[in-house]
C-alpha positions in Angstrom: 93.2 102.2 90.2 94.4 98.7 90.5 97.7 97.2 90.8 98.1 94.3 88.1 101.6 92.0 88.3 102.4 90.4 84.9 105.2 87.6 84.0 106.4 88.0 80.7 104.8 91.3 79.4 107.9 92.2 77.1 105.7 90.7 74.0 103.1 88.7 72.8 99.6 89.2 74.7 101.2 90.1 77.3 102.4 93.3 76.2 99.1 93.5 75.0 96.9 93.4 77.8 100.1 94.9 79.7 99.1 98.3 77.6 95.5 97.8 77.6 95.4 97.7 81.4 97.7 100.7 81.6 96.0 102.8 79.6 92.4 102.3 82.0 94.5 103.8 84.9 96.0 101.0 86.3 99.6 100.3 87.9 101.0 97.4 86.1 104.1 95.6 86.8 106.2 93.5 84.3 108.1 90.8 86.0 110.6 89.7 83.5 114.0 88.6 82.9 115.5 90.9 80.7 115.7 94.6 82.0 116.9 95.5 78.2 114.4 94.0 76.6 111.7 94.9 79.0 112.4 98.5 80.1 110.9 99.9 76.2 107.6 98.5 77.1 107.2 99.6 80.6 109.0 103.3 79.3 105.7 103.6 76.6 102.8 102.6 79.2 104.2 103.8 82.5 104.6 100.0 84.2 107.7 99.3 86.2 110.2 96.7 85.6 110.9 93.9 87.9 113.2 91.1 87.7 112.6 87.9 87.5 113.5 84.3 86.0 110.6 82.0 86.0 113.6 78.9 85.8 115.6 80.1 88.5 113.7 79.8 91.7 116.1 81.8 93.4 115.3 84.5 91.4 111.6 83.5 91.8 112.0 84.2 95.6 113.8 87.6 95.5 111.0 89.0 93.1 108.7 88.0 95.4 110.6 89.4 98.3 110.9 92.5 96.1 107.3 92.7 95.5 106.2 91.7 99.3 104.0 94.9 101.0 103.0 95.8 97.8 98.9 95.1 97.9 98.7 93.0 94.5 95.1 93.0 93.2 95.4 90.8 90.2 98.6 88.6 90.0 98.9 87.4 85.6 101.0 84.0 84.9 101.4 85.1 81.3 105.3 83.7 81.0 106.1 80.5 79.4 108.0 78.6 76.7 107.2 75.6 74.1 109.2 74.1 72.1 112.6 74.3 74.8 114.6 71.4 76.1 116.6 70.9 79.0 116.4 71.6 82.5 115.8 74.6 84.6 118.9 75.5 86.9 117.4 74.0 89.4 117.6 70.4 87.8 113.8 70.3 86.4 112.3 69.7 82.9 112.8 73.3 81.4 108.8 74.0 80.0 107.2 72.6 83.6 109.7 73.8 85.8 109.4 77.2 84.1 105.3 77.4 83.1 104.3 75.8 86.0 106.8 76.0 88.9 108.4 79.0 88.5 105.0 80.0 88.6 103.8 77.9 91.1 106.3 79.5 94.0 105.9 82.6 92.9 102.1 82.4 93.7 102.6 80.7 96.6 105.5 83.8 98.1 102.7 86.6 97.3 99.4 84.8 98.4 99.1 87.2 101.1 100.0 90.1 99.2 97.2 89.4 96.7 93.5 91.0 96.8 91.7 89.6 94.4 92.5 87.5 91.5 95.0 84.9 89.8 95.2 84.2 86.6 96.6 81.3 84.4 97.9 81.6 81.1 96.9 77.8 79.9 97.0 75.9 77.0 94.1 73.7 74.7 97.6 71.4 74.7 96.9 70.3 78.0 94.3 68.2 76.4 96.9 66.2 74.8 98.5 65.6 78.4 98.1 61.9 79.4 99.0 63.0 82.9 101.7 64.0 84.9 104.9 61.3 84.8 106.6 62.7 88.4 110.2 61.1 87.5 110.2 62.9 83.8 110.1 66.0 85.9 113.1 65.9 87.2 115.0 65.2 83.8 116.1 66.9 80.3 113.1 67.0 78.2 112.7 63.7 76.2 110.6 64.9 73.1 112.3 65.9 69.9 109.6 69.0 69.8 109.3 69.7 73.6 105.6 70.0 72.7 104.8 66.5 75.3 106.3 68.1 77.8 104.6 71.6 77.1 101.3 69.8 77.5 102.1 68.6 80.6 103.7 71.6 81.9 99.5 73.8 80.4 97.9 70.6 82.7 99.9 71.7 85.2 98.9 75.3 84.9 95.2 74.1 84.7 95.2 71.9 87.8 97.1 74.8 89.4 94.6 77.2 89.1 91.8 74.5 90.5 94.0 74.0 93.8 94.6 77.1 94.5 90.8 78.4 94.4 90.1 75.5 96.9 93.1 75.9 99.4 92.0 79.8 99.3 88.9 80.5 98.7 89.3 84.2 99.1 91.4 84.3 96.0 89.7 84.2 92.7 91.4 81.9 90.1 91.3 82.0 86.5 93.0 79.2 83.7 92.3 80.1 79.9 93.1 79.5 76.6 94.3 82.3 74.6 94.3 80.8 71.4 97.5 79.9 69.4 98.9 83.0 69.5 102.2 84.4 67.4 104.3 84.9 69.9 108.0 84.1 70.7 107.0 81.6 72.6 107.3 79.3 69.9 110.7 80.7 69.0 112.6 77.3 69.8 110.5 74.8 68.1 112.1 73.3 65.2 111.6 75.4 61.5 109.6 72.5 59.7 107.5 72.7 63.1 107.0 76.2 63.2 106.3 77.1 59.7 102.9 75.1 59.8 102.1 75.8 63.0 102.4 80.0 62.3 99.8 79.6 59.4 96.9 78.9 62.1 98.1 81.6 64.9 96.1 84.4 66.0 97.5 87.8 66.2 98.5 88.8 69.8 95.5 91.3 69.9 93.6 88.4 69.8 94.9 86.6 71.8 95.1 88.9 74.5 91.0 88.9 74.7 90.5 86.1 77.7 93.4 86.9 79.7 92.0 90.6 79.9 88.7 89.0 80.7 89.9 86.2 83.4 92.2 89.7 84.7 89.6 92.4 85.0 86.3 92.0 83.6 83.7 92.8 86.5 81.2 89.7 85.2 83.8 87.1 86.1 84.1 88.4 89.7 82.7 85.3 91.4 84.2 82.6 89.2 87.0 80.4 90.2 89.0 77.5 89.7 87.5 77.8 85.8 88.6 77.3 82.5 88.3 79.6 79.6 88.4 79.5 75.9 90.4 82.3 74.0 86.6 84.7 73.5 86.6 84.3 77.7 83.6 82.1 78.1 83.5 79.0 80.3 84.6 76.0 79.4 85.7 72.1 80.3 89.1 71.6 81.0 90.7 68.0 80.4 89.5 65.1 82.3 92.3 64.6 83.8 92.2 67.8 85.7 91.1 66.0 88.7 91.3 67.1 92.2 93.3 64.0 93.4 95.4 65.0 90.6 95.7 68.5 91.4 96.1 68.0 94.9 99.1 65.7 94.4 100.2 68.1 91.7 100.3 71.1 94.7 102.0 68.6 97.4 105.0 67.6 95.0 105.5 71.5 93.8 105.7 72.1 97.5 108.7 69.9 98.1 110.4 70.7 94.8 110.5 74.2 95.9 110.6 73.9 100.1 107.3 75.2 101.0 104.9 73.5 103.0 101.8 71.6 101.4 
């Protein structure tokens, strides 16, 4: 039996491969921000609940320190929104400062506490990222959509996973592409928006096939720092995921959130 950690497993493919994982005889943890809207799920597959708020990095750190001692073998950064805008509490672009830094310092609290594997819930969108504007980060969202900044915020994820598999090379690190997926993390983005963009999703089933993969599947034991497409195979990430890039990327997060580089 393992012990799998999941962000955002109320729904979507993460409830998905939250069950899947339970049902081989695994402990599974959800780490979400609703307790109401969470506890269901973790009641039907025997996970437990934790709390946590991927924009709040106060409540980042106390669901780490709640999870500290507890021998994490895989650690799944499945939690995100698109489509959102505003800021996090903490003053930072809502979609980066929740998909990639809420993330980001949560990672970086657990490290030790982690075995084997990390895996990043990316994006295909991070393809349409130009790069990362530093300043924007720190502001409302600018897009009428929120989709820019989503890109951005799936680079981030992608660059994320690359660091981290060179800064510790005993971890194994894992970004992917689920597919587009109909899940509610599209629930902000404007009606015209999402009524096209629902014809072309896959189901969460789907979906849920290369985080499953990237999370447990014995034949991916020795990658890292790679990105994968929603079937789980290997595949280029953007250009711009650069290690220069990434390893500016890991500096700044470490100064937004007072860790050291």
């Amino acid at each position: 039996m393992k012990t799998f950690v999941i962000t955002g497993a109320n729904t979507g493919i993460g409830k998905v491969a939250a069950t899947e994982l339970a049902k081989r005889g695994n402990k599974v943890l959800i780490a979400g921000r609703s307790r109401e809207k969470t506890q269901p799920v973790c009641d039907a597959i025997g996970a437990e609940f934790v709390a946590l708020d991927l924009g709040d990095l106060a409540s980042v750190r106390r669901c780490a320190e709640s999870l500290k001692g507890r021998s994490i073998d895989v650690l799944v950064c499945n939690a995100g929104l698109a489509g959102h805008r505003g800021t996090t509490k903490d003053g930072f672009e809502i979609q980066f400062g929740t998909n990639h830094l809420g993330h980001y310092l949560l990672t970086r609290l657990l490290v030790d506490d982690i075995k084997e594997r990390v895996v990043m819930v990316a994006s295909d969108s991070h393809y349409g990222a130009k790069g990362i504007d530093w300043a924007a980060q720190r502001e409302k969202t600018k897009s009428v959509t929120g989709y820019r900044e989503y890109e951005v915020s799936k680079l981030a994820n992608v660059l994320f996973a690359q660091e981290l598999a060179r800064r510790v090379p005993r971890l194994h690190t894992y970004a992917l592409h689920p597919g587009a997926v109909a899940t509610d993390v599209w629930r902000r983005v404007p009606p015209p928006f999402r009524w096209v963009l629902k014809r072309f999703l896959l189901t969460p089933e789907q979906g849920a096939v290369s985080m499953l993969r990237a999370a447990s599947d014995p034949a991916l034991a020795n990658d890292t720092g790679k990105y994968y497409n929603p079937k789980g195979e290997e595949k280029r990430p953007s250009k711009r995921a650069t290690p220069e890039l990434a390893r500016e990327l890991w500096e700044r997060s470490a100064e937004w959130v007072g860790l050291p580089s």
